[in-house]
C-alpha positions as CSV (number, residue, x, y, z in Angstrom):
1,X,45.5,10.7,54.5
2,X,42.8,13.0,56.3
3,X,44.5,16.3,56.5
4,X,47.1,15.8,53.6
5,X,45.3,15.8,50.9
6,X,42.2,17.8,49.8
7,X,38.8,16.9,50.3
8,X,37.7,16.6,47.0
9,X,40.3,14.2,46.4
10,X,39.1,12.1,49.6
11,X,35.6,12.1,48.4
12,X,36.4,11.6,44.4
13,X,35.0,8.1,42.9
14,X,37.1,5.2,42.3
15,X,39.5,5.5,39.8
16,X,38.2,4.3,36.4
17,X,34.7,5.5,36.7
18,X,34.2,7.9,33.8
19,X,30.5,8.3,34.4
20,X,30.9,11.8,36.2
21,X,33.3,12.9,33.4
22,X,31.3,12.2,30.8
23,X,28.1,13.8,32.7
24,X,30.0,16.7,33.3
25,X,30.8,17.0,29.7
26,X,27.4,16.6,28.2
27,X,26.5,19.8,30.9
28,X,29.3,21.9,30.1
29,X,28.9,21.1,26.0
30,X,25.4,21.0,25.6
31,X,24.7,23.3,23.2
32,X,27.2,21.9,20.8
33,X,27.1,18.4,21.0
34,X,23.0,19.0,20.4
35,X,24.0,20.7,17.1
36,X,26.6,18.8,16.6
37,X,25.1,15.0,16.8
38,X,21.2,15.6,16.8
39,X,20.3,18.4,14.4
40,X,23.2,17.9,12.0
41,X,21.1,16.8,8.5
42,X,23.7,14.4,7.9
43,X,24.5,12.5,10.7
44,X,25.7,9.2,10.3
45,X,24.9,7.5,13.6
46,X,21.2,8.3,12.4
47,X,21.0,5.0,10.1
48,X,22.0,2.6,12.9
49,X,19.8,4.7,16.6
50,X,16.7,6.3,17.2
51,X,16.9,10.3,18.1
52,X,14.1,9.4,20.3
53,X,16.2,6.9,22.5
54,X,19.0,9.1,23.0
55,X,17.1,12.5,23.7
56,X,16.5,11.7,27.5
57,X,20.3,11.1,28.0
58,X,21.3,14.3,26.5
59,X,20.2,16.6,29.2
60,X,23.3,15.0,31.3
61,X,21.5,13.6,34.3
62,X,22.7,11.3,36.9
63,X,23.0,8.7,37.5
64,X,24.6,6.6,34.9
65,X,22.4,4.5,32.8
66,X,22.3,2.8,29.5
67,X,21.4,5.7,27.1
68,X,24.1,7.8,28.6
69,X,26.1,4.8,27.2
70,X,24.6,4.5,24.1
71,X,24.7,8.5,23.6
72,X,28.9,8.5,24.4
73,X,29.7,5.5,21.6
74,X,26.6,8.2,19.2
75,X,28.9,11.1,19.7
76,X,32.3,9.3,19.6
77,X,31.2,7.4,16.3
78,X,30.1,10.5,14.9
79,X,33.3,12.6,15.3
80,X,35.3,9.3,14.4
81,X,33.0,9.5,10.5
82,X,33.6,13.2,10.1
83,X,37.0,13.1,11.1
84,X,37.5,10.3,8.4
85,X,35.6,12.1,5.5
86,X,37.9,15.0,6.6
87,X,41.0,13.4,5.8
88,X,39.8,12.7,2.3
């Protein structure tokens, strides 16, 4: 497919690998979701993870690892309880 399609989709990663998405997000958003999920006074995720175990993985380095995992379920758990309490 060398000379049909584009290099960048030549050289993408496999299909299903979100780790680059989600990397990219964190660098891009980094501001907000430090606001957002770390220095809001009432975040829930705060009861159930250490600030101190997720701070590493919010600068959005590569490669992949645990916290980066832990730190997407934080954020995605987070926006899940305020959007509940929103509906309310």
């Amino acid at each position: 497919m060398r000379g049909l399609l584009p290099e960048s989709v030549l050289e993408s990663d496999p299909v299903g690998l979100l780790g680059g998405l989600f990397l990219r997000g964190i660098e891009l958003n980094r501001h907000h979701v430090m606001e957002l999920v770390f220095r809001h006074p009432r975040s829930d995720w705060a009861r159930y993870v250490e600030r101190s175990w997720l701070e590493p993985f919010a600068s959005g380095t590569p490669p992949i690892e645990l916290g980066h995992t832990i730190l997407w379920r934080v954020i995605s758990y987070e926006l899940w309880v305020r959007h509940l309490i929103n509906r309310r």
